[in-house]
PDBQT receptor file of N, H, CA, C and O in Angstrom, charges set to zero:
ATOM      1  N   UNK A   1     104.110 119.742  48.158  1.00  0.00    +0.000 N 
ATOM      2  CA  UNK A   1     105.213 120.074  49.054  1.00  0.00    +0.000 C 
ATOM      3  C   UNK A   1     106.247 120.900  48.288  1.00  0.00    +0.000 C 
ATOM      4  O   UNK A   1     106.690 120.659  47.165  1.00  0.00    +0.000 OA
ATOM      5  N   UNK A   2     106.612 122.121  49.262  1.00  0.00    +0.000 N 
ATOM      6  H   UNK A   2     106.252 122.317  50.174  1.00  0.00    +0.000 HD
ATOM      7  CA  UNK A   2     107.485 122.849  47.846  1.00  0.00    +0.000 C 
ATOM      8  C   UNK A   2     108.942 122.008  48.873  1.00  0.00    +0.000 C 
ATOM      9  O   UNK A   2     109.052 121.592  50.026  1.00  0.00    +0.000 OA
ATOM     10  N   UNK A   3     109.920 122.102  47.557  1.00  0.00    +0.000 N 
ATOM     11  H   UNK A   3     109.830 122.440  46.620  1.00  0.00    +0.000 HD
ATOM     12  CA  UNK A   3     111.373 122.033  48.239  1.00  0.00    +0.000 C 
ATOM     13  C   UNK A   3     112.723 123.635  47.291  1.00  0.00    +0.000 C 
ATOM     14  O   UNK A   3     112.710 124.473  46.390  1.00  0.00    +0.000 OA
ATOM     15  N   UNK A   4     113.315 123.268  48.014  1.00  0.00    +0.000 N 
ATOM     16  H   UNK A   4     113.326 122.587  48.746  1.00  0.00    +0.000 HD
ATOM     17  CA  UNK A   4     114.746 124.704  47.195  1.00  0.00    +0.000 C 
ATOM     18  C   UNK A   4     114.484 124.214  46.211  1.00  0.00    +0.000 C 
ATOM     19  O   UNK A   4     113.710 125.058  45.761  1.00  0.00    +0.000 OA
ATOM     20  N   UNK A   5     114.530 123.526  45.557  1.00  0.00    +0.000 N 
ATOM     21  H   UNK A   5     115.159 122.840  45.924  1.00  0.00    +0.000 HD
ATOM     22  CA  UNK A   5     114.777 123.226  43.893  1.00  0.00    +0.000 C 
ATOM     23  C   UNK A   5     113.818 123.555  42.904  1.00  0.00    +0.000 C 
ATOM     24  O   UNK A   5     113.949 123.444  41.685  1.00  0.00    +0.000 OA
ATOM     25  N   UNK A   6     112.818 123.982  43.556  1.00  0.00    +0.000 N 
ATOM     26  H   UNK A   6     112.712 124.072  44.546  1.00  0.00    +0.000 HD
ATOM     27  CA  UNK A   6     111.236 123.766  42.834  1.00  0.00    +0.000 C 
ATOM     28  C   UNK A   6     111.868 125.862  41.935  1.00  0.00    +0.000 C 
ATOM     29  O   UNK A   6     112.704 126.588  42.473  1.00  0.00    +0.000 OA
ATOM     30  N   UNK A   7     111.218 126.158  40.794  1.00  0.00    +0.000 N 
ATOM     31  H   UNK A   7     110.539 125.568  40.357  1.00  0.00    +0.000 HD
ATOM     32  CA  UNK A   7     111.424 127.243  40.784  1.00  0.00    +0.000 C 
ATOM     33  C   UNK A   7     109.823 128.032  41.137  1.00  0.00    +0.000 C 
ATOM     34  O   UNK A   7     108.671 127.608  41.225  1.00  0.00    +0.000 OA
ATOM     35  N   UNK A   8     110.569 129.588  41.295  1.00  0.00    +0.000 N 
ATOM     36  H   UNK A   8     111.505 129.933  41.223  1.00  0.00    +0.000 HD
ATOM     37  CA  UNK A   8     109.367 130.155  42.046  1.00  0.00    +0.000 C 
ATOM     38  C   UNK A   8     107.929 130.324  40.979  1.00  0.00    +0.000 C 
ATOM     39  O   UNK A   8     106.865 130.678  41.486  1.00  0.00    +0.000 OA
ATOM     40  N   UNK A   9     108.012 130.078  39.700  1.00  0.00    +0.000 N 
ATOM     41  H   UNK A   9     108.877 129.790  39.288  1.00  0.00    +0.000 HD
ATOM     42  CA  UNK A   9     106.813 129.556  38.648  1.00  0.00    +0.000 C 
ATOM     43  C   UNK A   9     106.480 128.536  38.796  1.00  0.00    +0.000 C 
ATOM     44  O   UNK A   9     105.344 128.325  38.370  1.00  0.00    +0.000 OA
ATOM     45  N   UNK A  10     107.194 127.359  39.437  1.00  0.00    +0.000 N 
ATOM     46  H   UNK A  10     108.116 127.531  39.783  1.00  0.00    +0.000 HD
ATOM     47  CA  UNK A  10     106.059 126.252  39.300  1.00  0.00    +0.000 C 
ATOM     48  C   UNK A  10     105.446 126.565  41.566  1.00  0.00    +0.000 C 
ATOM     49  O   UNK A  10     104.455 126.135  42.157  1.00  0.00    +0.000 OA
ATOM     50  N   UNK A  11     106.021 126.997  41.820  1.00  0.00    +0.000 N 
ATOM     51  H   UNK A  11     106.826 127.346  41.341  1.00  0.00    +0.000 HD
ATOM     52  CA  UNK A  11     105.484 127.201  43.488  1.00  0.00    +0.000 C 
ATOM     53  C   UNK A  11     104.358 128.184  43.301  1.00  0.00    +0.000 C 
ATOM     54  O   UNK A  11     103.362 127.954  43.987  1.00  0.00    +0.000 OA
ATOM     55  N   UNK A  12     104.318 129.206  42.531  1.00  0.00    +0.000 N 
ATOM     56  H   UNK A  12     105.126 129.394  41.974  1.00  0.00    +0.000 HD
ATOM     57  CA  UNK A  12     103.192 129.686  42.288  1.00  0.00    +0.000 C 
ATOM     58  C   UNK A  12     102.284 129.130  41.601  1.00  0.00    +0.000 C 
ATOM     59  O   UNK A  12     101.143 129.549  41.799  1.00  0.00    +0.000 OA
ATOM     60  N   UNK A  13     102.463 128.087  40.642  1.00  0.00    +0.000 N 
ATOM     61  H   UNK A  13     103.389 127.747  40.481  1.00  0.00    +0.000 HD
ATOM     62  CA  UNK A  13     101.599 127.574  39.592  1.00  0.00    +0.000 C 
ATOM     63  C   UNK A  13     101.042 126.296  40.287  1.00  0.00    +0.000 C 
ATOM     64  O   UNK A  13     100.228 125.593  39.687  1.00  0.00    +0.000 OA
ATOM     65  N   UNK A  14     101.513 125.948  41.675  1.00  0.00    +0.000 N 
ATOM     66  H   UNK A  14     102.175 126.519  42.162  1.00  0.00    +0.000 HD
ATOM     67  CA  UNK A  14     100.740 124.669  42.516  1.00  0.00    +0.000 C 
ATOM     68  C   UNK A  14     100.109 124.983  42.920  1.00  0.00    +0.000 C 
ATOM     69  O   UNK A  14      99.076 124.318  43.006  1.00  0.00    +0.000 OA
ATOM     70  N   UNK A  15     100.241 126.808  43.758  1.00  0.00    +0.000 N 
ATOM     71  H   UNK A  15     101.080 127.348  43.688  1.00  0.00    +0.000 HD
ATOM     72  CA  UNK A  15      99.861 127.369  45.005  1.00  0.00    +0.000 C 
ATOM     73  C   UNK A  15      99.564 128.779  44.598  1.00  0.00    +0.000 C 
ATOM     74  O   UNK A  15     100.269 129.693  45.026  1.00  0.00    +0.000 OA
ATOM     75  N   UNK A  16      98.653 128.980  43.871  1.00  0.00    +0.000 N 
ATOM     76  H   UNK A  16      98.081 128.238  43.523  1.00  0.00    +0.000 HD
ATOM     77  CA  UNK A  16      99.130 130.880  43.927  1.00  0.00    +0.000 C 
ATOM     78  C   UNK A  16      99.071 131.646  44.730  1.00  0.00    +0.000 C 
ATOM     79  O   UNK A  16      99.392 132.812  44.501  1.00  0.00    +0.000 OA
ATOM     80  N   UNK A  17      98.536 131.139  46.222  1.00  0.00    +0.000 N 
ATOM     81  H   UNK A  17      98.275 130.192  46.408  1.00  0.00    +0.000 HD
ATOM     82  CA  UNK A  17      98.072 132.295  47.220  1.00  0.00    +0.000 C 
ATOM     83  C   UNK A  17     100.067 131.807  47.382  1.00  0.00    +0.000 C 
ATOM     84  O   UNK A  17     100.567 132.932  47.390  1.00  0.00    +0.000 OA
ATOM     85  N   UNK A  18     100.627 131.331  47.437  1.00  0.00    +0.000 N 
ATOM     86  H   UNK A  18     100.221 130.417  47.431  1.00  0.00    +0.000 HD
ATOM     87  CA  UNK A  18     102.154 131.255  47.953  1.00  0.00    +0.000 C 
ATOM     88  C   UNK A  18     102.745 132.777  47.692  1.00  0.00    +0.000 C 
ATOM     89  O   UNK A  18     103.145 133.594  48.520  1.00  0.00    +0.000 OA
ATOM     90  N   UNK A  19     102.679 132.853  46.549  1.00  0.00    +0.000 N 
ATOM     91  H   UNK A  19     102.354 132.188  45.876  1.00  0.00    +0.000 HD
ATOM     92  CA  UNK A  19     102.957 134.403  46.412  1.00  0.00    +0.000 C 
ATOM     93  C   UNK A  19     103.067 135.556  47.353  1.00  0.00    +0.000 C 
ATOM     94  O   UNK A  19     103.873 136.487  47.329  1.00  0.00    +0.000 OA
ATOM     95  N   UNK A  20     101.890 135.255  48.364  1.00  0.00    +0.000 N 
ATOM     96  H   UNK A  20     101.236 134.498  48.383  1.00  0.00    +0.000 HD
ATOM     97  CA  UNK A  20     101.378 136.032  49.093  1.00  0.00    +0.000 C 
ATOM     98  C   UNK A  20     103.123 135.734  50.369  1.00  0.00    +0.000 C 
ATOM     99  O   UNK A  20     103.951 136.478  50.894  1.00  0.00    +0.000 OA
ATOM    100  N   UNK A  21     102.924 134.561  50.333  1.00  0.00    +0.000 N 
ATOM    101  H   UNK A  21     102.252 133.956  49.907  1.00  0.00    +0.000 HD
ATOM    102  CA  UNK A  21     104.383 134.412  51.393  1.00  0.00    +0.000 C 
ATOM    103  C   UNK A  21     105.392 134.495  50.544  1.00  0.00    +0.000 C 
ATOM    104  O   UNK A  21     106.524 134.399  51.020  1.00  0.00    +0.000 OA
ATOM    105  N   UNK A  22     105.302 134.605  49.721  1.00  0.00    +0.000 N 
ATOM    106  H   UNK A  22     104.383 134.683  49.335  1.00  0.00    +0.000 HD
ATOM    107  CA  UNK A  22     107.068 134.724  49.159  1.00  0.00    +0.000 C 
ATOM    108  C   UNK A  22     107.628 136.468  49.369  1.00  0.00    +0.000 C 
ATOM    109  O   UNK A  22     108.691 136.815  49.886  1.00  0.00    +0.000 OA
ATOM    110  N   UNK A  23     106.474 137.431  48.755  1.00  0.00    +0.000 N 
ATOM    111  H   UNK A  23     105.611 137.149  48.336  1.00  0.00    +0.000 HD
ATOM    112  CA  UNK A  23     105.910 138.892  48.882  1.00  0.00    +0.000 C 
ATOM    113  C   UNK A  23     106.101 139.114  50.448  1.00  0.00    +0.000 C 
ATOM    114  O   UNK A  23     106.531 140.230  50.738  1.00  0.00    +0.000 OA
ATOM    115  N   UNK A  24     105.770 137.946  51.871  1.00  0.00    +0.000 N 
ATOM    116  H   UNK A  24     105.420 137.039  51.635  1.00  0.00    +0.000 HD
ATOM    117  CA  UNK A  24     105.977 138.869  52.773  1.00  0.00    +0.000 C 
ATOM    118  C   UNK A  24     107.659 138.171  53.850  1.00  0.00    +0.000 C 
ATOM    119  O   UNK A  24     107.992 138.113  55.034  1.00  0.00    +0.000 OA
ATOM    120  N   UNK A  25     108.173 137.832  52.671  1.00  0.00    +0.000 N 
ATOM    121  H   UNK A  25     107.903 137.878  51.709  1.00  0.00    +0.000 HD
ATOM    122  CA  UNK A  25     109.940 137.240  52.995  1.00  0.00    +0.000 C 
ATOM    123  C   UNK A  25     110.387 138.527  52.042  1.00  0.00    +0.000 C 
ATOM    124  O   UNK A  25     111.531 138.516  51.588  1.00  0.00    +0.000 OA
ATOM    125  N   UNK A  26     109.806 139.254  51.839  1.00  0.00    +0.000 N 
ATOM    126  H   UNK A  26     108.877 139.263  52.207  1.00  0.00    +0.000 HD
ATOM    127  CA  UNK A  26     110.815 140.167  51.079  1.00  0.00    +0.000 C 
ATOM    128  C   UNK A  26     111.270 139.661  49.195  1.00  0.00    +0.000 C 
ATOM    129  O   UNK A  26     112.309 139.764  48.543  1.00  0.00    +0.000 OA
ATOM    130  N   UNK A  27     109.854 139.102  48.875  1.00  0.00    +0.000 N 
ATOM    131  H   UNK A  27     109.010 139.018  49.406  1.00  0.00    +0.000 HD
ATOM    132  CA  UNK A  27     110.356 138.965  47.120  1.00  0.00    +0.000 C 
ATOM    133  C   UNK A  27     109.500 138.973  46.494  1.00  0.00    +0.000 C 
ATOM    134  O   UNK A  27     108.756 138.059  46.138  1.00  0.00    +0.000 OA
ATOM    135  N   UNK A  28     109.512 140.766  46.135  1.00  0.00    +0.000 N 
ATOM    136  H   UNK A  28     110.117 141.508  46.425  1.00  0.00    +0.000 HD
ATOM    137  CA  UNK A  28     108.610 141.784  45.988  1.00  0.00    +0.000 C 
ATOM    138  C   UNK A  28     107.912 141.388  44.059  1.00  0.00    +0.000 C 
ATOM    139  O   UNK A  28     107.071 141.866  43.298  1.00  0.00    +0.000 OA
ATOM    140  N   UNK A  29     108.906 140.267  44.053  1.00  0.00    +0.000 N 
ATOM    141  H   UNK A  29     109.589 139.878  44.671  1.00  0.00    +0.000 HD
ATOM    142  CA  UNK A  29     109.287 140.523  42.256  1.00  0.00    +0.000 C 
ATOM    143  C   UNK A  29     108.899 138.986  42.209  1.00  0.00    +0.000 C 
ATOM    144  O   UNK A  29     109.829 138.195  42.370  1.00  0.00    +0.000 OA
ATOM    145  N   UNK A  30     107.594 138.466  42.000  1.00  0.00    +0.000 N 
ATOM    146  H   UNK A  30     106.839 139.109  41.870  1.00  0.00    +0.000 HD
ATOM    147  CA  UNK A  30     107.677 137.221  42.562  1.00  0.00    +0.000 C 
ATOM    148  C   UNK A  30     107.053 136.997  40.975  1.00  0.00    +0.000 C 
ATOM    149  O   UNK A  30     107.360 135.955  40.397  1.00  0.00    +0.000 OA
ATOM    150  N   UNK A  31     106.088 138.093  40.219  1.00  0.00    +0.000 N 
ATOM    151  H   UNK A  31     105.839 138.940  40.688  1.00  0.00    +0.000 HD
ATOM    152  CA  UNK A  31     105.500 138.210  39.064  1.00  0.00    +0.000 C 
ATOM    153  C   UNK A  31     106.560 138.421  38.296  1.00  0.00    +0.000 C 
ATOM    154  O   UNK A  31     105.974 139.151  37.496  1.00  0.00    +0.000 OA
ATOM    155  N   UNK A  32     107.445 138.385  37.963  1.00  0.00    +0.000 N 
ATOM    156  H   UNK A  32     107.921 137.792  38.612  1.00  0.00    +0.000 HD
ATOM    157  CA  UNK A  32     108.298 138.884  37.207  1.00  0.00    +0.000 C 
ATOM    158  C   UNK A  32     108.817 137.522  35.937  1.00  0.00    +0.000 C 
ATOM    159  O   UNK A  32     108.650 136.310  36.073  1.00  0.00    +0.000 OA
ATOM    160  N   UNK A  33     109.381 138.160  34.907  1.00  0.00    +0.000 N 
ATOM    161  H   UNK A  33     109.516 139.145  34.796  1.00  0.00    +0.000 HD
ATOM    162  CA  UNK A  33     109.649 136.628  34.335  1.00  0.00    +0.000 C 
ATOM    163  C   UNK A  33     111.143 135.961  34.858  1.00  0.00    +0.000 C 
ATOM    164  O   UNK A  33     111.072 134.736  34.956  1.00  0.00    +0.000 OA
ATOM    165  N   UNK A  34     112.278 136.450  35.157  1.00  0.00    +0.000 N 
ATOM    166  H   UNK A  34     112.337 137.445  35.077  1.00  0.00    +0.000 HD
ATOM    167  CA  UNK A  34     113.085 136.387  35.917  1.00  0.00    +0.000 C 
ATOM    168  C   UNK A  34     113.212 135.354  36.561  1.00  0.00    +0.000 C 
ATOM    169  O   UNK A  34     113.769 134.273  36.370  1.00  0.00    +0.000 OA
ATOM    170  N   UNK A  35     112.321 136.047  37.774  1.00  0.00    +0.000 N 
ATOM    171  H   UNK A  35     111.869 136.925  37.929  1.00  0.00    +0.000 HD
ATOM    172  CA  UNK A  35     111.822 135.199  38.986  1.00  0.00    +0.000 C 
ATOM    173  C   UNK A  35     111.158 133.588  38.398  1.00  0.00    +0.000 C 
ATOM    174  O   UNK A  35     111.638 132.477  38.628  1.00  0.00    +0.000 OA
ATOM    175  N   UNK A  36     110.227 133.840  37.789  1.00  0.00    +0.000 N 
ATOM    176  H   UNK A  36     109.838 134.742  37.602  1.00  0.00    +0.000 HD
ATOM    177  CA  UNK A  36     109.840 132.368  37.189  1.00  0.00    +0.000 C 
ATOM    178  C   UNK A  36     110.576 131.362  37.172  1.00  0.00    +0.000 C 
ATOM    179  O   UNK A  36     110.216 130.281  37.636  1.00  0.00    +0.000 OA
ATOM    180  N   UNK A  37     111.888 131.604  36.551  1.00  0.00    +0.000 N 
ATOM    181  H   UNK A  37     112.180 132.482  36.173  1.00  0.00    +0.000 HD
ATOM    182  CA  UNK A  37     112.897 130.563  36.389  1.00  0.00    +0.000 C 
ATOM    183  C   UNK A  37     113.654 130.307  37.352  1.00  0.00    +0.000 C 
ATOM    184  O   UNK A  37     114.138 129.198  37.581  1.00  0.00    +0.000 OA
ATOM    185  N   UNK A  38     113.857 131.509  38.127  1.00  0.00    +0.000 N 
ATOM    186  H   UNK A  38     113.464 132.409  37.941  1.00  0.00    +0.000 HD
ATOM    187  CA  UNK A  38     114.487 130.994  39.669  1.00  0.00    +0.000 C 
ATOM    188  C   UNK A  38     114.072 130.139  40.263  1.00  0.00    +0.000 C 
ATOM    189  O   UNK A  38     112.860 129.957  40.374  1.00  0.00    +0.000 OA
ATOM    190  N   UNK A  39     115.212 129.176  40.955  1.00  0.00    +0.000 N 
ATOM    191  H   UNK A  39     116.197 129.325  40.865  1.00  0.00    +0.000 HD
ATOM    192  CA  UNK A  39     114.713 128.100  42.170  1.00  0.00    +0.000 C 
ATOM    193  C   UNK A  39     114.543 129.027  43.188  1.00  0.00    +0.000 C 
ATOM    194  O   UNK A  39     114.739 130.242  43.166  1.00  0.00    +0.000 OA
ATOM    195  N   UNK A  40     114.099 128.207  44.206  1.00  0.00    +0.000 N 
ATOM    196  H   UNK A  40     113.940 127.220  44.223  1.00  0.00    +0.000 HD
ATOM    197  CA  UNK A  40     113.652 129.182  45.392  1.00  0.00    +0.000 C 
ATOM    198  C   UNK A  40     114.922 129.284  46.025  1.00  0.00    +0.000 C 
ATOM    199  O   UNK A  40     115.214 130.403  46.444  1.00  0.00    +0.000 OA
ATOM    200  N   UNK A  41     115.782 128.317  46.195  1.00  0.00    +0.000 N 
ATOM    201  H   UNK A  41     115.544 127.408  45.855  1.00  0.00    +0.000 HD
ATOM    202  CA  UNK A  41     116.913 128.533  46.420  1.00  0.00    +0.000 C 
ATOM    203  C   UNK A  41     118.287 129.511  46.514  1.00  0.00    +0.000 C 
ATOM    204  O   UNK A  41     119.046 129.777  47.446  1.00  0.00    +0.000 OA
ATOM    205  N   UNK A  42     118.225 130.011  44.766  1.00  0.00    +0.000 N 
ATOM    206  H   UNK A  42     117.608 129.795  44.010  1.00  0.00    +0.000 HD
ATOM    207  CA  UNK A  42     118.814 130.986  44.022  1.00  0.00    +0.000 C 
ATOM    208  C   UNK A  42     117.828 132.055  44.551  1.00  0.00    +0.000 C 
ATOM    209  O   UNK A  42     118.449 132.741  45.363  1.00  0.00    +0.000 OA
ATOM    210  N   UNK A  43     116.650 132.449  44.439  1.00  0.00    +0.000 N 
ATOM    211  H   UNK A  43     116.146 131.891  43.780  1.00  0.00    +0.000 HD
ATOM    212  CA  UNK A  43     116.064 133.846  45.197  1.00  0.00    +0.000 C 
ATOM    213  C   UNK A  43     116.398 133.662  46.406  1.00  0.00    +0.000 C 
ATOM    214  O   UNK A  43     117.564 134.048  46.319  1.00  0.00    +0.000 OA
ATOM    215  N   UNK A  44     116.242 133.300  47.715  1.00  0.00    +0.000 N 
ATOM    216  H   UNK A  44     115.295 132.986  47.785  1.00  0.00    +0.000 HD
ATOM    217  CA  UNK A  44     116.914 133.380  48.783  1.00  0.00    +0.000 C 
ATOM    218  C   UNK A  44     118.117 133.831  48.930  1.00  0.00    +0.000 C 
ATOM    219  O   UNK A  44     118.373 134.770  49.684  1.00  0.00    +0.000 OA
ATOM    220  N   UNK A  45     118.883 133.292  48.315  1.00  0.00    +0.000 N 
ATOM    221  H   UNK A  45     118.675 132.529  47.702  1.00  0.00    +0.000 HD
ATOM    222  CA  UNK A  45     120.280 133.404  48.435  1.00  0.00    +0.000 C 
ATOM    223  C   UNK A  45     120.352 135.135  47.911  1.00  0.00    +0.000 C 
ATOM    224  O   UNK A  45     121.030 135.993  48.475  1.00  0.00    +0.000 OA
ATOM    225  N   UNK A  46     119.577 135.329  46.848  1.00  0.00    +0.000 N 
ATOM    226  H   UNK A  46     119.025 134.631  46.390  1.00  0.00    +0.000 HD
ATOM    227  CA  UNK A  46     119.882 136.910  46.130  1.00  0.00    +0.000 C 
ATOM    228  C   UNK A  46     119.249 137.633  47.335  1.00  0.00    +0.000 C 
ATOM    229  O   UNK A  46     119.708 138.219  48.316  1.00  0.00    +0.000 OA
ATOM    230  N   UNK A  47     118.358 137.434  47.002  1.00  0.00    +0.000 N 
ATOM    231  H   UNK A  47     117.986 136.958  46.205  1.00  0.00    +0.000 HD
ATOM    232  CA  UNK A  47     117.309 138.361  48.339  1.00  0.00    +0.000 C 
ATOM    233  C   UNK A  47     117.903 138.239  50.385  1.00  0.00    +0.000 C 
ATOM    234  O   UNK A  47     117.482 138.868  51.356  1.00  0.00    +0.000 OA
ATOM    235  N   UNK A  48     118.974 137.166  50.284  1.00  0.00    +0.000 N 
ATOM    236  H   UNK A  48     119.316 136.655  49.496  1.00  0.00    +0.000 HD
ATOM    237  CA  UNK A  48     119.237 137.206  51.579  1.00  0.00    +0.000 C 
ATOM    238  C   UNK A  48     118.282 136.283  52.731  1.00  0.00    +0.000 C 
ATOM    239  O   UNK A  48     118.580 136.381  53.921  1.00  0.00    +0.000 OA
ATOM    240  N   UNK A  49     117.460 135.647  52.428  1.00  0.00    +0.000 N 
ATOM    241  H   UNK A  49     117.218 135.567  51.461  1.00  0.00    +0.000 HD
ATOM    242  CA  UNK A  49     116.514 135.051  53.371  1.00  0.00    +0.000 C 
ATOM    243  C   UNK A  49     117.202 133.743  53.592  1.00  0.00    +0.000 C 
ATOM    244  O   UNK A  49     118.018 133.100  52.932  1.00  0.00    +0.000 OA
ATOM    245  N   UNK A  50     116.528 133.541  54.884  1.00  0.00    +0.000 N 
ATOM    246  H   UNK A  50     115.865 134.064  55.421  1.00  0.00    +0.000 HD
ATOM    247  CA  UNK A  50     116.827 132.238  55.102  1.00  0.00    +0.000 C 
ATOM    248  C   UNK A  50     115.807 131.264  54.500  1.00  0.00    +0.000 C 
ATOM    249  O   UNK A  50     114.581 131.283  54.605  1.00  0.00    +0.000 OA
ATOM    250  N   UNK A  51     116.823 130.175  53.666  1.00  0.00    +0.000 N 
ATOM    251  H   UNK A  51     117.819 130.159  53.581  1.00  0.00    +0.000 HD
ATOM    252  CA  UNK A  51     115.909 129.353  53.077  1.00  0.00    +0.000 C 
ATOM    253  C   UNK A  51     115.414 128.032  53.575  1.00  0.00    +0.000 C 
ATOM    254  O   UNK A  51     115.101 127.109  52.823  1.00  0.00    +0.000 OA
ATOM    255  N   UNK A  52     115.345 127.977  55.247  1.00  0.00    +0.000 N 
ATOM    256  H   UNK A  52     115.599 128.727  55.858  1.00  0.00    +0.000 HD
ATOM    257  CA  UNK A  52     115.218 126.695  55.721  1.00  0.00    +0.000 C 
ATOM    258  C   UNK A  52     113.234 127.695  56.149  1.00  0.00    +0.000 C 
ATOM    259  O   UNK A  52     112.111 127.204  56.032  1.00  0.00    +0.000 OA
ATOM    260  N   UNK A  53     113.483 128.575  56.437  1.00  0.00    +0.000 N 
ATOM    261  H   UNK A  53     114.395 128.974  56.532  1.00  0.00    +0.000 HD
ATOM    262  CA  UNK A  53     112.261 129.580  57.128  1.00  0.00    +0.000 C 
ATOM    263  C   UNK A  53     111.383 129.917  56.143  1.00  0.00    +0.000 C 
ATOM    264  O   UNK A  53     110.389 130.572  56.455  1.00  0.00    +0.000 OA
ATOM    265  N   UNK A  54     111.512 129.685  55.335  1.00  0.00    +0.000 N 
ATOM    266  H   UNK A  54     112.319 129.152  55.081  1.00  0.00    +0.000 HD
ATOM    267  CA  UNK A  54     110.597 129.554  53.959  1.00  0.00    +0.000 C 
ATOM    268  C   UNK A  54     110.214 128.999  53.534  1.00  0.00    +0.000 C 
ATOM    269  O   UNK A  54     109.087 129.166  53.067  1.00  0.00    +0.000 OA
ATOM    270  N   UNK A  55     110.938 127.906  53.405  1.00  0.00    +0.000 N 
ATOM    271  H   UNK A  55     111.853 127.770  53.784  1.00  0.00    +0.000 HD
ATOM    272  CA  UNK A  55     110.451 126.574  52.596  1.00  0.00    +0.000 C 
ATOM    273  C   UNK A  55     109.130 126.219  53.761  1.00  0.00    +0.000 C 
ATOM    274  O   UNK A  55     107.968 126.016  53.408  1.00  0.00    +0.000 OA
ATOM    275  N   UNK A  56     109.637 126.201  55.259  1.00  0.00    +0.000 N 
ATOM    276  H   UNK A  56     110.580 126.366  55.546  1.00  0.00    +0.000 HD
ATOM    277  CA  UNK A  56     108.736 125.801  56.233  1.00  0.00    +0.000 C 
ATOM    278  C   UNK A  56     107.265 126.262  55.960  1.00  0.00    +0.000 C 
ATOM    279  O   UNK A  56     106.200 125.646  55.932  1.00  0.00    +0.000 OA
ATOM    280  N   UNK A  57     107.723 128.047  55.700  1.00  0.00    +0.000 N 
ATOM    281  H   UNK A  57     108.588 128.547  55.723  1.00  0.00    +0.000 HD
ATOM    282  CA  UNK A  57     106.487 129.047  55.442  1.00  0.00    +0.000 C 
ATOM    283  C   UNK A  57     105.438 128.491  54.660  1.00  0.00    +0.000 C 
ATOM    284  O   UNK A  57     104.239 128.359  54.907  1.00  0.00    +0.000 OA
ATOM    285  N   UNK A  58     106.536 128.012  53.069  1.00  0.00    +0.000 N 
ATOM    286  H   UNK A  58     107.510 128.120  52.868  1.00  0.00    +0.000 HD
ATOM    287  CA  UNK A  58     105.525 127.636  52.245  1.00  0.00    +0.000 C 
ATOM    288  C   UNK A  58     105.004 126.384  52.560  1.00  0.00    +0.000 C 
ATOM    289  O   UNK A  58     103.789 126.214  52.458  1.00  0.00    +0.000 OA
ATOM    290  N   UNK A  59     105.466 125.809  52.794  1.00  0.00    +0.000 N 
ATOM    291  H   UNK A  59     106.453 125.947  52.877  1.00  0.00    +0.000 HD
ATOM    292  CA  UNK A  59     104.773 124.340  53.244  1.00  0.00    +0.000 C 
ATOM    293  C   UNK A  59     103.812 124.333  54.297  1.00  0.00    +0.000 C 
ATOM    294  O   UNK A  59     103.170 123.306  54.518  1.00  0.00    +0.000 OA
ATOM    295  N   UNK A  60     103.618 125.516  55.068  1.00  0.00    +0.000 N 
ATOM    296  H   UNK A  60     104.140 126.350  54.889  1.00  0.00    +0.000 HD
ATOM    297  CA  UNK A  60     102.489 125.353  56.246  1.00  0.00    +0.000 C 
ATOM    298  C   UNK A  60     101.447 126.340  55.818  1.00  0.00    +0.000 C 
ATOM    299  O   UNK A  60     100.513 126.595  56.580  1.00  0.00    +0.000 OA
ATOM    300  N   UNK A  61     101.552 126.914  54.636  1.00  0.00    +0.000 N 
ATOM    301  H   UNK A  61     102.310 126.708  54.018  1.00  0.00    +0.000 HD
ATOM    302  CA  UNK A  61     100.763 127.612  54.085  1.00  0.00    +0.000 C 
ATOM    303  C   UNK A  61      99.172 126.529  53.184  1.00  0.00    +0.000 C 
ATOM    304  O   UNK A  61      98.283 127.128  52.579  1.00  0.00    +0.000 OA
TER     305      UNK A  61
């Protein structure tokens, strides 16, 4: 189950097809080392997404 807190390296490292939904919310930079350390939380917020519509995404993925 992902939640905001999880960062986007360990959501890829449970799930790697997740990527694929993070890439189509607009977070193009999901490979990046950066990003790794980001919560999903903190990318939302940069990138502008809503983070209740994502988390859902990833979780029904």
């Amino acid at each position: 189950m992902v939640t905001k807190d999880m960062t986007i390296g360990e959501i890829i490292k449970q799930d790697p097809s997740r990527a694929e939904v993070l890439m189509a919310f607009g977070m193009g930079c999901v490979g990046c080392p950066s990003a790794q350390g980001e919560t999903l939380e903190e990318a939302a917020l940069v990138h502008g997404i809503n983070l209740e519509a994502l988390v859902q995404a990833l979780n029904d993925k």
